[in-house]
Backbone bond lengths (Angstrom), bond angles and torsions (degrees), N, CA, C in turn:
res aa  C-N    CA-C-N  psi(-1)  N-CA   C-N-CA  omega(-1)  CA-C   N-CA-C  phi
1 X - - - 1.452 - - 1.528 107.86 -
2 X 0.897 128.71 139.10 1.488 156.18 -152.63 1.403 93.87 -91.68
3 X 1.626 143.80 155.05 1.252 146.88 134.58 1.176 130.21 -164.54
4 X 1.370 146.62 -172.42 1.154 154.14 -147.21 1.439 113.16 -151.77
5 X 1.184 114.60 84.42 1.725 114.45 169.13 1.064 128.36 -114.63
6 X 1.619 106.47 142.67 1.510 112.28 164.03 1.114 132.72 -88.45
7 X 1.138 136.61 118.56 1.309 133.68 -146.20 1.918 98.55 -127.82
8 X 1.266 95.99 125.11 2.267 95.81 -176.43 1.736 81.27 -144.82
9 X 1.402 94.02 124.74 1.736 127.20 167.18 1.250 89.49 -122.92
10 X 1.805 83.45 133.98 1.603 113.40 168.94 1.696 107.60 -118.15
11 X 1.375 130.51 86.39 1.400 115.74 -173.34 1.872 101.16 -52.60
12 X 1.194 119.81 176.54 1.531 129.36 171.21 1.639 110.48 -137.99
13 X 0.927 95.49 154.42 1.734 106.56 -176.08 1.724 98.82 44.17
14 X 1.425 111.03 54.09 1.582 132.33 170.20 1.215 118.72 -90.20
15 X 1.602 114.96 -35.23 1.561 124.82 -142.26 1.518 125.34 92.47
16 X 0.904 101.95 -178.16 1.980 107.58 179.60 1.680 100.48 -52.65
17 X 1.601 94.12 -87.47 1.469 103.26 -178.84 1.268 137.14 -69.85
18 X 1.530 123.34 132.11 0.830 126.12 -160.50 1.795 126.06 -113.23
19 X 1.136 88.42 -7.33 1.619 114.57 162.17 1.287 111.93 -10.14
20 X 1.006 108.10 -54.03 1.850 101.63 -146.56 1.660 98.74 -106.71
21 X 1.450 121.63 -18.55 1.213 106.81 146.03 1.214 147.35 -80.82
22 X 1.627 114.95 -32.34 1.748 106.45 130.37 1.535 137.62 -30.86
23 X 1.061 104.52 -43.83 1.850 98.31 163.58 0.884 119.41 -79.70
24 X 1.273 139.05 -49.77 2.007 121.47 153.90 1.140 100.28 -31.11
25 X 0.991 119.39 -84.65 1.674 103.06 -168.79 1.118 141.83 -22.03
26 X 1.187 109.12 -67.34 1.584 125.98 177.18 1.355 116.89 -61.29
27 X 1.570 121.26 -9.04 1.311 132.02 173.34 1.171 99.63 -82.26
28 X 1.574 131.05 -27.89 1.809 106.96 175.82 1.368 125.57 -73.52
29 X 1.707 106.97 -25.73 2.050 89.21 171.40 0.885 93.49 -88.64
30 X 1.374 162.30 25.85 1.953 155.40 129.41 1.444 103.62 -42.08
31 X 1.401 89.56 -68.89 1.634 104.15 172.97 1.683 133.81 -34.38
32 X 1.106 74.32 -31.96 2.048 97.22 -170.35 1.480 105.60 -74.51
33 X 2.003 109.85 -31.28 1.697 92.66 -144.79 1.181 95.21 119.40
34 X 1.444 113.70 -66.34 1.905 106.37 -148.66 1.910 106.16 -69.62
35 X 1.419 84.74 149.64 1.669 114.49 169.13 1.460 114.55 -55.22
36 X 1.899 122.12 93.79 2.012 99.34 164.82 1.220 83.11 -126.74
37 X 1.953 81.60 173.45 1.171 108.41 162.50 1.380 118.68 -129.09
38 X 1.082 117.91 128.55 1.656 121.49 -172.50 1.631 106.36 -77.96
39 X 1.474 121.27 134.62 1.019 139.05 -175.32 1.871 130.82 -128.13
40 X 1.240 116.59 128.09 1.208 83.93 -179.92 1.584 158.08 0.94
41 X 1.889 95.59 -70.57 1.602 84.94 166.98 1.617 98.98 -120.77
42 X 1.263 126.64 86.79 1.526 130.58 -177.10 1.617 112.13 129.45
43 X 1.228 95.97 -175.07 1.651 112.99 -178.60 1.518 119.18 -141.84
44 X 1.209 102.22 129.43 1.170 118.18 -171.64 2.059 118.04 -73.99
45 X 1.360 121.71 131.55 1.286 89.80 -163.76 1.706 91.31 -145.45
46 X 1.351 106.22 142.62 1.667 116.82 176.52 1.217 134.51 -146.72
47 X 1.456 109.75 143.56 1.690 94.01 -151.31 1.959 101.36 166.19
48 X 0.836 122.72 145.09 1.769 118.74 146.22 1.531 99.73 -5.93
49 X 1.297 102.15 134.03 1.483 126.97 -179.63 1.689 104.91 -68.87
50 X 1.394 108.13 -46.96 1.794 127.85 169.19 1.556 105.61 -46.77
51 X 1.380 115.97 -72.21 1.131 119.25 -173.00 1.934 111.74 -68.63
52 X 0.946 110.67 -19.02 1.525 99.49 170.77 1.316 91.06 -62.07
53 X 1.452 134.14 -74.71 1.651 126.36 -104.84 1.957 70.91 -98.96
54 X 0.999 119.72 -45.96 1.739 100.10 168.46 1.451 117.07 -27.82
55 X 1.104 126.43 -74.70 1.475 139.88 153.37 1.445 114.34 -10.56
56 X 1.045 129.38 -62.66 1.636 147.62 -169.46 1.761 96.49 -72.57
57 X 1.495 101.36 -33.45 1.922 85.99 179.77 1.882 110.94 -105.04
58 X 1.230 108.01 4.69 1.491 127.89 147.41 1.102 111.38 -47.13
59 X 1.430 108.17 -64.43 1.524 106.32 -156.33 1.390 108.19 -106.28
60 X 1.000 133.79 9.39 1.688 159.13 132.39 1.524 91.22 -27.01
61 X 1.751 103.24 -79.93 1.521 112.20 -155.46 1.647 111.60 -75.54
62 X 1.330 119.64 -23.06 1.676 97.95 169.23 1.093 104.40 -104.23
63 X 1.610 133.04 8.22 1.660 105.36 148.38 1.698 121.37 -84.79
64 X 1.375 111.95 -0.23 1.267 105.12 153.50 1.609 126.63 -90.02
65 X 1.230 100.66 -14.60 1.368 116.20 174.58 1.309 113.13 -57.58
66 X 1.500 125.66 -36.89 1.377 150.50 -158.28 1.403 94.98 -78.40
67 X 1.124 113.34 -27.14 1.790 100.42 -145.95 1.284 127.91 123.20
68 X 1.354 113.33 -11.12 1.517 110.16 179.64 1.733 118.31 -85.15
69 X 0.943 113.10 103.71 1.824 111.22 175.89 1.379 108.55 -37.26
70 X 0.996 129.40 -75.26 1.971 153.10 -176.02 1.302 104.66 -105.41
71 X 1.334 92.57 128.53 1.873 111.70 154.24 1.797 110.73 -120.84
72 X 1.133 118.27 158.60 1.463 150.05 -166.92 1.393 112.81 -150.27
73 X 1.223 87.36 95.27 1.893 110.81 -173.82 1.393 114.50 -110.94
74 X 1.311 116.53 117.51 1.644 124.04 166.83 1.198 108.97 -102.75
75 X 1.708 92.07 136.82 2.209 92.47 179.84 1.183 84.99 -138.74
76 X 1.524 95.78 137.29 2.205 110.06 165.92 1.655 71.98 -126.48
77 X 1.778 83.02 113.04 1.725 110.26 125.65 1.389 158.50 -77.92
78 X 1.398 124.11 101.67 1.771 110.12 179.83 1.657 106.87 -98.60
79 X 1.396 92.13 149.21 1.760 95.46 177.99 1.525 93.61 -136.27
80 X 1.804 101.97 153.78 1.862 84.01 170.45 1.425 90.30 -167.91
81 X 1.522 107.94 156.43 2.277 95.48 -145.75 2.033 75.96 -128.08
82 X 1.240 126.88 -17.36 1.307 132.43 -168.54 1.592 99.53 -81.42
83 X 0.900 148.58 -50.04 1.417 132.08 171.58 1.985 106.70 -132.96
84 X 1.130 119.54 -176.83 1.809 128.68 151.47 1.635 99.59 -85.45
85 X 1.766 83.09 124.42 1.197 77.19 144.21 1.983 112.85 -146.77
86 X 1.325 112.48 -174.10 1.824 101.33 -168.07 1.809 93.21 -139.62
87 X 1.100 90.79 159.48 1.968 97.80 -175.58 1.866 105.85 -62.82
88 X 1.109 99.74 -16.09 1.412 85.19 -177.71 1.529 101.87 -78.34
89 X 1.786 132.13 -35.61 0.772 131.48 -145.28 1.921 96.67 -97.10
90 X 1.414 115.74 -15.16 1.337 122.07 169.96 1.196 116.77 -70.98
91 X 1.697 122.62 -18.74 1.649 154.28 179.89 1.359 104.85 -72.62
92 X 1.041 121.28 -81.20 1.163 123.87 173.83 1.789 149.83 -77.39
93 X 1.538 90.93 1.17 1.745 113.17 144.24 1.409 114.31 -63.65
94 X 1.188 116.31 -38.72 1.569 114.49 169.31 1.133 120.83 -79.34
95 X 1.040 123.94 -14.97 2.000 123.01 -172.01 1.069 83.92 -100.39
């Protein structure tokens, strides 16, 4: 199944900046194949429903790898079985 998630990690007991564990991160659905887009506060991610949430425990494990004690992860999921659709094309239904 096909979908569209937003995915925002907050490491804890990180420090201020958080930079550089957002970019690990976001390098594992790179890694995968899958389609993001990095966004202000999160990243946008698309692809097989499998291969996302693979992805999501990727980047789980080398931001603990890093140093981070706790993470705090928000994910909005869309799924939709009636046509394809892709973030660009959810983009520009609105414009």
């Amino acid at each position: 199944m096909k979908a569209i998630v937003e995915l925002t990690v907050v490491p804890i007991g990180a420090g201020i900046s958080v930079s550089p564990y957002v970019a690990a991160c976001e390098r594992a659905p790179r890694k995968a194949g899958l389609k993001t887009a990095l966004h202000a506060y999160g990243t946008n991610i698309e692809g097989e429903w499998d291969s996302i949430f693979d992805a999501i425990k990727k980047c789980h494990q080398v931001v603990h790898e890093m140093g981070a004690p706790r993470i705090f992860t928000t994910l909005k999921v869309g799924t939709r079985i009636d046509r394809e659709q892709s973030m660009e094309d959810k983009i520009r239904s609105v414009e």
